[in-house]
N, C-alpha and C positions, 0 to 999 in steps of 0.2 A: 201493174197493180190490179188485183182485184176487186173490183168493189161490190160491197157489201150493198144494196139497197132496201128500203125498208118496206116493208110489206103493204101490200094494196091494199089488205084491207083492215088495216090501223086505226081501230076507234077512232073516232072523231074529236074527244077529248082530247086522247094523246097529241091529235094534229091539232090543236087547238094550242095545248100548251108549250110545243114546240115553236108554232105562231109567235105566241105573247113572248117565249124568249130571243128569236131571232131578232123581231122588234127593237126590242133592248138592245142586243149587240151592236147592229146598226145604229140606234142611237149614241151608243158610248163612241161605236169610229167615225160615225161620219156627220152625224146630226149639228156640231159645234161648224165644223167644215163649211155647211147647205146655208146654215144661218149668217154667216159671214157670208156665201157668195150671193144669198137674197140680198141682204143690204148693199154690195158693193153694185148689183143689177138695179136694184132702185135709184140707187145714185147716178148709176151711168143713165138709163133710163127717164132720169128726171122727174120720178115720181114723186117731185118734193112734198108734193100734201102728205104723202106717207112716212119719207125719214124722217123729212125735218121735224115735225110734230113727237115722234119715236126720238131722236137723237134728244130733243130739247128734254123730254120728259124722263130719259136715261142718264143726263147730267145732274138732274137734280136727286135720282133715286141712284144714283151710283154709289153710296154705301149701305144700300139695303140689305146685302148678303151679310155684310156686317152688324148687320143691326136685326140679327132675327130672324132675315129673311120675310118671303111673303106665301106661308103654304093654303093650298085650297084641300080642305078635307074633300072634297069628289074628286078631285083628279087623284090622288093618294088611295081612292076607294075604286074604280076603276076594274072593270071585271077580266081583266087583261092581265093584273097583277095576283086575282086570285089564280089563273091556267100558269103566270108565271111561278109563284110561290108552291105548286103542286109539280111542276117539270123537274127537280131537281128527286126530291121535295125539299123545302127548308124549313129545321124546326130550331125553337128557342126552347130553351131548358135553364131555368133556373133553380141556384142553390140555395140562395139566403134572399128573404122580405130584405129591401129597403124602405128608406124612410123617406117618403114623399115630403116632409117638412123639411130637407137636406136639398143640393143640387150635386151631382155626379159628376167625374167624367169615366167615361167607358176606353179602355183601352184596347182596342179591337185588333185583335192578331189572326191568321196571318195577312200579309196583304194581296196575297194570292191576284192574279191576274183583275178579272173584273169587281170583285167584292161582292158579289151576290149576297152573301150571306146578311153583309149590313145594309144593303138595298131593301134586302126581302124582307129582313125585320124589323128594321126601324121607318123606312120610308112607305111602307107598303100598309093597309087597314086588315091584312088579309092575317099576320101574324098573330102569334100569341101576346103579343109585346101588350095591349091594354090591361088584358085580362092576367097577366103576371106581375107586371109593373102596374098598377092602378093609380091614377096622381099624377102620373110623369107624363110630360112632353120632350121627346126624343130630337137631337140635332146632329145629322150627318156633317159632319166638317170634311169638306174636298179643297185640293190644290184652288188658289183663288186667281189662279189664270183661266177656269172655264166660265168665271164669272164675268171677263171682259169681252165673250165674245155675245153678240147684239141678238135677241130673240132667245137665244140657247140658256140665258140665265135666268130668265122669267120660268122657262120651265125648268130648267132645277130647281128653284124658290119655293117652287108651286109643290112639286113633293116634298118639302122638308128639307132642304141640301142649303147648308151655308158653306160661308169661306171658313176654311182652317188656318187665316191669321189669328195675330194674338189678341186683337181689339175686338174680333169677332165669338172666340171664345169670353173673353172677358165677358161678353153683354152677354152671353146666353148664364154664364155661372155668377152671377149681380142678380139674380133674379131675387127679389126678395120673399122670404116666406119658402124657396126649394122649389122642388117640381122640377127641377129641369136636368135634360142628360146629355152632356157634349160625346158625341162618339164619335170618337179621332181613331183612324188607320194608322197606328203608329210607326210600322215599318216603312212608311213613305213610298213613294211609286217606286225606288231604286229597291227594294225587296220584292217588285213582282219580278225581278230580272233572275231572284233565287226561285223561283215558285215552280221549283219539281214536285210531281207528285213521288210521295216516300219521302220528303224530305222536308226540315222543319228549321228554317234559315232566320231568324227575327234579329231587323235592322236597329236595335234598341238604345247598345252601350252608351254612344249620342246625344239618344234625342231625350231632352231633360226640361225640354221646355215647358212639356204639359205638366210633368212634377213644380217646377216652381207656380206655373199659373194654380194648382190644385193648393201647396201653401198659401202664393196672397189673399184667395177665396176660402180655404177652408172647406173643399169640397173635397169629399171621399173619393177613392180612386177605386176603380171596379176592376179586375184583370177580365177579358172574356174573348177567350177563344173558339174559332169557328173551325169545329172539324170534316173535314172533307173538301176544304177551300181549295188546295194543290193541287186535289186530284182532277178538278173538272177538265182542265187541258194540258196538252204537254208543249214543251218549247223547243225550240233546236238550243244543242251545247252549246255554251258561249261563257266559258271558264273562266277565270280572273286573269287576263295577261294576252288572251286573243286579240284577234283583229276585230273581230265581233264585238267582243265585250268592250273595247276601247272605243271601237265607233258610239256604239252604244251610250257608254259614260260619256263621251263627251257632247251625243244629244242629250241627256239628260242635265250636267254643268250647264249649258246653253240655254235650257226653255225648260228644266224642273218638271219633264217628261218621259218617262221610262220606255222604250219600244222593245219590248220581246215578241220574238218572233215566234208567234204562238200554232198550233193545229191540232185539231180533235176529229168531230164529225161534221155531216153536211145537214141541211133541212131535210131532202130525201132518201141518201143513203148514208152511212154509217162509217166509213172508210178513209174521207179526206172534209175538213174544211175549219169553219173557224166556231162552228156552234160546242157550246159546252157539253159535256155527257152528261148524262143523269145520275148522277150519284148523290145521296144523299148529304146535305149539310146539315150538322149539330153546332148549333150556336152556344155555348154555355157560358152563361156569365157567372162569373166567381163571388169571391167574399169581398164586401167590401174593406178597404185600409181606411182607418177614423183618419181625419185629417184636421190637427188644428191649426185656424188662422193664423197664420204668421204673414203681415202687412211688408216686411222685408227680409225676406228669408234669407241665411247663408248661405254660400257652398256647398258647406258640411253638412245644414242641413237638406239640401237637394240632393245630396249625393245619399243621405241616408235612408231618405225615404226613397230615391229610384232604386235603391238595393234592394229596399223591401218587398218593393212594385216587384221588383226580377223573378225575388224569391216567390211569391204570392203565384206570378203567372206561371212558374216551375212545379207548382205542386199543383196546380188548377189541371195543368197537362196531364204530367204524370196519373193525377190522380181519377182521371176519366179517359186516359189514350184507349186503355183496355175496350170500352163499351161500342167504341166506334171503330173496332177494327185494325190500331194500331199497335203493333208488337209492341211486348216490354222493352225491348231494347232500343226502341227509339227515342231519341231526348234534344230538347228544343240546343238546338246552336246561337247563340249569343254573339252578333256582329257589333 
């Protein structure tokens, strides 16, 4: 193989923001991992002035993730996240004012390998997200197994990141008076295992959960899809019916964990490794759907309004693929 390396004398910026994104990545693989084996080193080490004191005061805050969370606006603001937010680059683009007297939830498609795009605009101070949304307090809902691991969950807290249980939503969309925006990945990590680039796979038909929570609340539903999410890295094939893809599913059955086997570029050269490319991401959030409270919704009516939701996020596509480089002929698939 030939490898491409990148040139010596590469602004410093550039190197700068390739920095702030390796960062990231090692934290999404290996940061949860480090946290867990410090705790298990202190344990065996006997540093009990350290756990025991940490263990006792994580039993007692062991439903913070669900209750809100705990974020610090300086770690959120962090000059790391601005070299990150400029590396791809990542931009928001909004269609229609909401109404900050309302709470939302944001339906965030695709779920593309890492999520950048909903990292970079709702967790991050460096987005347009204030100045478009004015009012609003943003809430990343993640899988709530990163939340049991010790150390690793103080710093998701800390930028904005709760659980995407249902109790968890619940308390962010209770808020009284609105302002507030659940933004759920709704493809679930088994849709990063689709995340080709050219390819628009959404794990939807399913998941109906956040439609019913959207009726008990009465919160509006947002379609908003992030274009350029597939393309940052590519995967090895691992089709429906392989060895691959069966290994695969059956870690994710087991521990509700996706493993694609992902490759793009390196920190120094261009050629092999696990850093994303710089292509740009368009985040666009759609029109909102009125939602009214229903205290115990039907079926029929969950089923009517996730039609709606489909339809809504189908024209949101179609209706801007053009601006960001995706041929007419591409059209979201519905799993």
């Amino acid at each position: 193989m030939k490898v491409k390396f990148a040139p010596l004398n590469t602004p410093l910026k550039r190197r700068l923001q390739t920095a702030a994104v390796f960062q990231w990545v090692l934290t999404f693989l290996l940061l949860a991992e480090v946290c867990i084996g410090i705790i298990v080193m202190l344990i065996i080490y006997n540093y009990w002035y350290i756990y025991i004191p940490y263990l006792i005061w994580l039993y007692f805050d062991w439903n913070t993730p669900e209750q809100g969370g705990r974020r610090f606006s300086w770690v959120q603001s962090w000059t790391v996240w601005r070299y990150f937010q400029d590396y791809f680059p990542i931009h928001l683009i909004k269609t229609q004012d909401l109404d900050p007297g309302h709470n939302y939830i944001f339906g965030f498609h695709p779920h593309g390998i890492f999520v950048p795009g909903a990292f970079g605009n709702f967790c991050t101070s460096y987005s347009d997200f204030k100045k478009l949304f004015p009012g609003f307090t943003p809430f990343l809902h993640v899988i709530s197994f990163w939340f049991q691991c010790p150390f690793f969950r103080e710093y998701l807290m800390s930028i904005g990141i709760v659980s995407v249980s249902k109790k968890s939503i619940t308390h962010v969309l209770s808020k009284n008076g609105g302002g507030n925006i659940s933004v759920i990945v709704l493809g679930g990590a088994k849709e990063s295992l689709e995340a080709y680039p050219g390819k628009f796979s959404l794990f939807i038909r399913h998941h109906k959960g956040f439609v019913k929570l959207a009726l008990i609340h009465g919160a509006s539903l947002v379609p908003v899809f992030s274009f350029g999410e597939n393309e940052l890295l590519k995967q090895m094939n691992n089709p429906e019916g392989s060895w691959l893809r069966t290994a695969q599913d059956t870690v994710y059955k087991l521990t509700g964990l996706a493993l694609p086997l992902i490759y793009a570029r390196g920190v120094f050269q261009y050629s092999f490794g696990f850093m994303p490319y710089r292509k740009p991401i368009h985040t666009v959030v759609g029109r909102p759907i009125p939602v009214q409270q229903t205290p115990h919704p039907t079926p029929e009516q969950i089923d009517k309004l996730h039609q709606t939701y489909v339809e809504e996020l189908k024209k949101l596509f179609d209706e801007h693929k053009g601006k960001y480089g995706i041929s007419e002929d591409k059209v979201l698939v519905f799993k």
